[in-house]
NUFIZA-673358 format. One line per field, with one value per residue (C-alpha): x, y, z; residue number from 1. Coordinates in Angstrom, 2 decimals. Layout:
<pts>
px <- [X;...]
py <- [Y;...]
pz <- [Z;...]
seq <- [NUM;...]
</pts>
This chain:
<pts>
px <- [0.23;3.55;3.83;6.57;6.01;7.93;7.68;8.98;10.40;11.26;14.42;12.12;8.82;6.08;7.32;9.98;7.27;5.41;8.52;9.27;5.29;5.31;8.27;7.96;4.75;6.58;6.53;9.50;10.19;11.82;12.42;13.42;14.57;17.48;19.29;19.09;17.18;17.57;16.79;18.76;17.50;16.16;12.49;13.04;13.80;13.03;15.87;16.39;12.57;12.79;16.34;14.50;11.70;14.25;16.50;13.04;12.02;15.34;15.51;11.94;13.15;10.46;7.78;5.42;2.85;1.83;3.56;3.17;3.95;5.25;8.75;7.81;9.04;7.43;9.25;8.27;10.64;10.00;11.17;8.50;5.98;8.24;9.04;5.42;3.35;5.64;7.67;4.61;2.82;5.37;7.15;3.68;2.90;6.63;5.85;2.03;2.78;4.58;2.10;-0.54;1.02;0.19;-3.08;-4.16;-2.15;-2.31;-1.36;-1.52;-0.37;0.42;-1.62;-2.25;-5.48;-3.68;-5.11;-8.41;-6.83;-5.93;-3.66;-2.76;-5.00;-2.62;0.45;-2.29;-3.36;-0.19;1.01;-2.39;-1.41;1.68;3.78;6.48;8.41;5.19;4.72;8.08;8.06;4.85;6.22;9.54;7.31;5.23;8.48;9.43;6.97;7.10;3.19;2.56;5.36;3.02;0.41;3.14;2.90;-1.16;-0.99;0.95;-1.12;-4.45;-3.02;-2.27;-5.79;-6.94;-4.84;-5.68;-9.59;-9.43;-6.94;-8.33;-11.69;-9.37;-9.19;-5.18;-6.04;-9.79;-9.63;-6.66;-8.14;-6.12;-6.81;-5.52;-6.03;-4.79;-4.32;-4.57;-2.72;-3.45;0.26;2.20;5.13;8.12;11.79;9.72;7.31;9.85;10.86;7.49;6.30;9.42;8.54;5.51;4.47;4.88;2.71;0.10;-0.39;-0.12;-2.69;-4.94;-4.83;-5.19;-6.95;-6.96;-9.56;-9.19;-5.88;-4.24;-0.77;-0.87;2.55;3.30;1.66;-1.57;-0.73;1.29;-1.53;-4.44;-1.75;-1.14;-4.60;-5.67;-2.66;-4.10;-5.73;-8.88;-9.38;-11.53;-13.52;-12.26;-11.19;-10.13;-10.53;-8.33;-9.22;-8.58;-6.45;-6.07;-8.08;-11.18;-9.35;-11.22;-14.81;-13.98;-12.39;-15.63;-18.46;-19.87;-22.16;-20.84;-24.18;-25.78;-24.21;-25.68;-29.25;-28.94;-29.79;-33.16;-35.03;-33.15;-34.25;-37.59;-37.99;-36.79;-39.43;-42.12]
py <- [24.14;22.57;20.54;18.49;14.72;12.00;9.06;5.37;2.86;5.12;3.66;1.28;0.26;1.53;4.58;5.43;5.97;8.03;10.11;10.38;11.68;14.48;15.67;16.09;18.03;20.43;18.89;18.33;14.67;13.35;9.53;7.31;3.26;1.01;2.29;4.65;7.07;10.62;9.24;6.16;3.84;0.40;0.53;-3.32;-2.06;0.71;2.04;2.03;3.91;6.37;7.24;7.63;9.60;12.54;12.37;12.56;15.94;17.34;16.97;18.32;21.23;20.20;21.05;18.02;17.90;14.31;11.52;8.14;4.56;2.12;0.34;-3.28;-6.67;-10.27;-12.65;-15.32;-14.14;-12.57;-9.31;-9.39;-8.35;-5.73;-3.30;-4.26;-2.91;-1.03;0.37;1.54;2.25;3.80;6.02;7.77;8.24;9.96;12.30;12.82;16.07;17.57;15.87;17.68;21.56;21.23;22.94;20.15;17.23;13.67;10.29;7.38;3.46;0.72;-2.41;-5.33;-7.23;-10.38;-8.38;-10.31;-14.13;-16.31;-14.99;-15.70;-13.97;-14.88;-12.90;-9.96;-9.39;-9.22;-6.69;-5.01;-5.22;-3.27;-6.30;-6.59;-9.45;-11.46;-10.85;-11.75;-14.52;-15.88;-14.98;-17.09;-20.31;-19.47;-19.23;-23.22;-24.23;-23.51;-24.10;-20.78;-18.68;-16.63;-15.92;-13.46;-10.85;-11.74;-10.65;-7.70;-5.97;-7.51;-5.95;-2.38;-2.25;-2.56;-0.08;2.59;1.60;2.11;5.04;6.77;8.11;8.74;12.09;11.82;11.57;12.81;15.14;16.42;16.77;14.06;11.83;8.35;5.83;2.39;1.09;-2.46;-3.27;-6.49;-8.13;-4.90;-5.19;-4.27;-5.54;-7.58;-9.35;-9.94;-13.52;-14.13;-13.08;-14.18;-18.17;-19.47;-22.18;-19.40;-17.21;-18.83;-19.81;-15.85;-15.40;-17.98;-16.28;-12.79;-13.09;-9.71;-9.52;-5.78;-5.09;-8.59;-7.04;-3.19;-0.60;0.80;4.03;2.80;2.92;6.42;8.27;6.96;7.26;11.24;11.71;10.21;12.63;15.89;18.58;17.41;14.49;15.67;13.36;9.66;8.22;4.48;2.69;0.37;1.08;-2.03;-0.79;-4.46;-5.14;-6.62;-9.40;-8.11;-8.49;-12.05;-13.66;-12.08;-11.40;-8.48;-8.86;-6.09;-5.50;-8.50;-7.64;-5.14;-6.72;-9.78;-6.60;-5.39;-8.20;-6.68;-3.19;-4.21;-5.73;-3.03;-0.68;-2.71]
pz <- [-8.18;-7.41;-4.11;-2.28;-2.22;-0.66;-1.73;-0.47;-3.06;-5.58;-6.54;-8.90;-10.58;-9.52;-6.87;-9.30;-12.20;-9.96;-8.95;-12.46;-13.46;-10.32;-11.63;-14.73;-13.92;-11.89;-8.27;-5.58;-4.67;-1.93;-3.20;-0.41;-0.78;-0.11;-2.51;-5.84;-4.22;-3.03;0.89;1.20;4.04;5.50;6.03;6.93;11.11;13.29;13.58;9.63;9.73;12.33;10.37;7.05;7.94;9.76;6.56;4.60;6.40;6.13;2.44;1.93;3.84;7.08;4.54;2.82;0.85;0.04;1.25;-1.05;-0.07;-2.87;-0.58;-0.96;-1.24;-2.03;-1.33;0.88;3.77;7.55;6.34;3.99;7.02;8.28;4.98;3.39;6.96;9.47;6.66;5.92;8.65;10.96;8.20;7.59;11.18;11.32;8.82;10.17;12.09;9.35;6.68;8.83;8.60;4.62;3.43;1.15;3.33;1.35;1.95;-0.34;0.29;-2.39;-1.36;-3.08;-4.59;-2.52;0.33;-1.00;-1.27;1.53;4.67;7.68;10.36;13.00;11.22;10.01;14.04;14.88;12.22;13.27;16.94;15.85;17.26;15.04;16.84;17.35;13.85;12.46;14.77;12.89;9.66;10.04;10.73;7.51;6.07;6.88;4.59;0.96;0.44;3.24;2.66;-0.32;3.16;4.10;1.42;1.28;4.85;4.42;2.12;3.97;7.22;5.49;3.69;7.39;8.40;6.11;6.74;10.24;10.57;7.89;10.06;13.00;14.41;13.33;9.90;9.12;11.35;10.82;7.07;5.61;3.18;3.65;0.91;-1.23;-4.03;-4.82;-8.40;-9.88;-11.72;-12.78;-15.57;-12.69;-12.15;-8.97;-11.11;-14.02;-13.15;-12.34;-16.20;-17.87;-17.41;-19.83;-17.06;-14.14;-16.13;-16.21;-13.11;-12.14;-14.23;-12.75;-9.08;-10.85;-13.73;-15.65;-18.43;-18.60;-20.81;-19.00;-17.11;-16.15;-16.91;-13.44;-15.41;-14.81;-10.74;-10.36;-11.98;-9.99;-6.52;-7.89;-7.91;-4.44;-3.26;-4.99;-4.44;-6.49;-3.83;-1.21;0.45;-0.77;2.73;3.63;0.46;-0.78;-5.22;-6.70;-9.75;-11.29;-14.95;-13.07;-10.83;-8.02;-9.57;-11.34;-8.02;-5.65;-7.92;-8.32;-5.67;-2.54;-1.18;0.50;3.91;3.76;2.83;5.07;8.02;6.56;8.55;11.92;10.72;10.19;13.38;15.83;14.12;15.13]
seq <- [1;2;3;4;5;6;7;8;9;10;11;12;13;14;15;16;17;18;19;20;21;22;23;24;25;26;27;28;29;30;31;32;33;34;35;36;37;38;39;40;41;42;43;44;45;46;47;48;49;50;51;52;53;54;55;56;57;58;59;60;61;62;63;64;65;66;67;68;69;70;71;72;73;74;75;76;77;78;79;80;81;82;83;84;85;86;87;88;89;90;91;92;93;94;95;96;97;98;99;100;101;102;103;104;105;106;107;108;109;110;111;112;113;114;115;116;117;118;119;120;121;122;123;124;125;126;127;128;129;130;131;132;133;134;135;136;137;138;139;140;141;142;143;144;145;146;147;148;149;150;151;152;153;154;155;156;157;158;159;160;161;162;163;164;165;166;167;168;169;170;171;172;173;174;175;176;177;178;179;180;181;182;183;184;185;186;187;188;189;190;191;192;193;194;195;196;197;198;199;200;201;202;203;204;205;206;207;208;209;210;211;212;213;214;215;216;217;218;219;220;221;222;223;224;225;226;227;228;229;230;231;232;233;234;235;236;237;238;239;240;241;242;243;244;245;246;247;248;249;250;251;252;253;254;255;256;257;258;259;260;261;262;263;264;265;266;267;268;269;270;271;272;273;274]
</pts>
């Protein structure tokens, strides 16, 4: 069955794969970014958001299926915060209502398995507290120092797995029978991570923070198919999770231990039957 998607950052890597799958498989695509795309627009302000999402619903023809979140940047700068969460965050909750008239509305985000390493919690609470000059304010001091500039994109994608988490069981979302999910890529082969790949020294020391012993670095393929899926029809009931996508990074940076917290509680649940 075809549907209508629109998707942010599809002017390259990994959004513009996944325009390029959907399609070829039939589907209408709205692509939105900076520039290249069939929506051209700054998620980097409000204004620039609030502009995108109406030239968004006009080019889907105020009909949307699925609505999938790549627009992204990494660099160690304050506008980092603001396209990486509000672009984010405030373009889907534009297209919500309309999402919402679908019947099989989806919504899927691209995270980040930073969201795991170290961040800021000041900047994350603030992009949490949806305030975005607090937040760029923080950001622009992390930005004076080149050994905390990295916390900025780790924060980003921390803050939007937090996001999705919490809004995900909200009566907006849940119960408006939308799916709202992430995906958390470990180093994909894209024009952003190019530079990063290209240098022998660099490269290894990517590979240190993200180790990858499943197939080492990942074709934006291997992200667009699992995002198409978490925006079909077929996904029914996966809600809030951030699916680390990233060759076993994840597992080899926490262990595979993700059920302690909840054992460290039997002794409380013990007690209160006494």
């Amino acid at each position: 069955m075809a549907r209508t998607y629109i998707i942010t950052g599809a002017g390259s890597g990994i959004g513009k794969k996944t325009a390029e799958i959907l399609r070829e498989r039939g589907n209408t695509v709205v692509g939105v970014d900076l520039k290249g795309a069939d929506v051209e627009g700054d998620l980097g302000t409000p204004e620039g958001r609030q502009a995108a999402v109406k030239a968004s619903l006009e080019a889907a023809g105020g009909k949307v299926d699925a609505v999938i979140a790549c627009a992204g940047i990494s660099h160690p700068i304050p506008a980092t915060a603001a396209v990486n969460f509000f672009g984010m965050t405030e373009f889907l909750e534009g297209i919500r209502p309309v999402l919402a008239e679908s019947e099989a509305p989806r919504a899927a985000l691209i995270s980040s398995m930073s969201s795991l390493q170290p961040q800021s919690p000041e900047l994350t609470a603030a992009l949490l507290e949806n305030d975005e000059p607090k937040a760029l304010e923080i950001a622009a001091k992390l930005a004076e120092d080149p050994r905390l500039g990295s916390m900025i994109y780790a924060s980003s994608k921390r803050a939007i797995s937090r996001w999705v988490r919490a809004q995900s069981v909200t009566a907006d979302w849940a119960g408006a029978g939308i799916p709202l999910n992430a995906v958390g890529p470990g180093i994909v082969i894209t024009p952003m991570t190019a530079d990063l790949l290209a240098d022998e020294e660099t490269a290894k020391m990517v590979d240190a923070s993200v180790p990858m012993p499943l197939n080492s670095h990942q074709p934006a393929e291997s992200i667009a198919t699992l995002l198409i899926w978490l925006t079909s029809v077929e996904n029914t009931h996966c809600a809030g999770q951030t699916i680390y996508s990233d060759g076993g990074a994840d597992v080899v940076l926490r262990g595979e231990d993700a059920w302690s917290w909840a054992d460290e509680r039997v002794g409380e649940y013990f007690s209160k039957m006494r």
